[in-house]
C-alpha positions as CSV (number, residue, x, y, z in Angstrom):
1,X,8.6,48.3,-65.8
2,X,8.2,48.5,-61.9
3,X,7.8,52.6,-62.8
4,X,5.0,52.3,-65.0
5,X,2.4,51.6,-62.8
6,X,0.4,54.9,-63.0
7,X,0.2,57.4,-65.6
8,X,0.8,59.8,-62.2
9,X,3.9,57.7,-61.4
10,X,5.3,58.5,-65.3
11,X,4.5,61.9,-65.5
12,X,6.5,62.5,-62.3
13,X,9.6,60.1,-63.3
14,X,9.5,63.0,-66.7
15,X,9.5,66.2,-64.6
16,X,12.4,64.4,-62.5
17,X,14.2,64.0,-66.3
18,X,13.4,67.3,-67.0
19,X,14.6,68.7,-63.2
20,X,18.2,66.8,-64.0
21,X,18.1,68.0,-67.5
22,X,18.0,71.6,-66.6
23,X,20.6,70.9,-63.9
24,X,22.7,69.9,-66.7
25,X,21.7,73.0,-68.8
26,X,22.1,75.3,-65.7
27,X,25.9,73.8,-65.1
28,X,26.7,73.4,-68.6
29,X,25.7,77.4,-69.2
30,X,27.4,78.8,-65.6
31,X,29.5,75.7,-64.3
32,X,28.3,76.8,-60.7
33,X,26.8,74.1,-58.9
34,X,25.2,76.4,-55.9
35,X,21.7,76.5,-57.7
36,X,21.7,72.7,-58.8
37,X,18.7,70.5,-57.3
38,X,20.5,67.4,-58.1
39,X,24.0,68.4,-57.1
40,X,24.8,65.0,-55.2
41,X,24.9,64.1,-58.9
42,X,27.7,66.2,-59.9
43,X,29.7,63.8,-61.5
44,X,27.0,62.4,-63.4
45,X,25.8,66.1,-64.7
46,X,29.6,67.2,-65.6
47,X,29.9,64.2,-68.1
48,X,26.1,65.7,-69.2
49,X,27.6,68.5,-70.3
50,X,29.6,67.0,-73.2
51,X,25.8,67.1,-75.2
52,X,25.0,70.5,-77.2
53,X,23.2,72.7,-76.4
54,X,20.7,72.0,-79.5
55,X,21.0,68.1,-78.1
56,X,19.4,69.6,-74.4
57,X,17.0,71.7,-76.1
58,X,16.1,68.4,-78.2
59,X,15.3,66.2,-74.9
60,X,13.2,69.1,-73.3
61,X,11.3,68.6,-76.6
62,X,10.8,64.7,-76.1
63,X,10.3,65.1,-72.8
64,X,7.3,67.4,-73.1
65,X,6.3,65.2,-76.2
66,X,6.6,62.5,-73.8
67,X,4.3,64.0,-71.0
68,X,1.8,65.1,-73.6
69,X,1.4,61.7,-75.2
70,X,1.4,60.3,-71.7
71,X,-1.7,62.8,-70.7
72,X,-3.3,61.3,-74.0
73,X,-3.4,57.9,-72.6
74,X,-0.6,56.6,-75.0
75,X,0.6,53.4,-73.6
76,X,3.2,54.5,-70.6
77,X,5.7,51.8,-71.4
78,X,6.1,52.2,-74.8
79,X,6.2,56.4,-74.4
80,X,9.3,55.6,-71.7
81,X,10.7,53.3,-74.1
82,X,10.9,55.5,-76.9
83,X,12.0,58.5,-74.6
84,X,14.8,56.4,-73.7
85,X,15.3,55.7,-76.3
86,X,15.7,59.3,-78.0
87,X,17.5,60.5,-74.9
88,X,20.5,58.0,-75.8
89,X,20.3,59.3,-79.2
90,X,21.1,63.4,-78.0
91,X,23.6,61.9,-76.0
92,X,25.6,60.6,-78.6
């Protein structure tokens, strides 16, 4: 809750989902860390890489979904919620 403050500070907490996400694209598709942003997380995006690649194609879609309802004034918490929410789902 302490992140949904402004709907400036959730569209930012998306593009940092969607900056890790295409880290985990990026390694999953070259396993070469050199070009990762997130590469102190390299642990956490090599477990990442056990989604599909349709399920990392599906949480770009929410993600953009998410921003989109978020820049529609859509209540913030209950966008993150259900982003979370569907994230977990891909990752499955």
């Amino acid at each position: 809750r302490e992140y949904v403050k402004e709907k400036k500070d959730v569209q930012n907490l998306i593009k940092q989902f969607q900056v890790w996400f295409r880290d985990v694209l990026l390694y999953k598709a070259t396993n070469d860390d050199s070009y990762l942003i997130y590469g102190s997380d390299l642990n956490s995006i090599r477990e990442m890489t056990s989604i599909p690649y349709s399920g990392i194609e599906g949480i770009f879609k929410e993600l953009e979904d998410a921003n989109a309802k978020i820049s529609s004034n859509v209540n913030a918490e209950q966008v993150l919620s259900v982003l979370l929410i569907k994230i977990k789902e891909y990752m499955k």
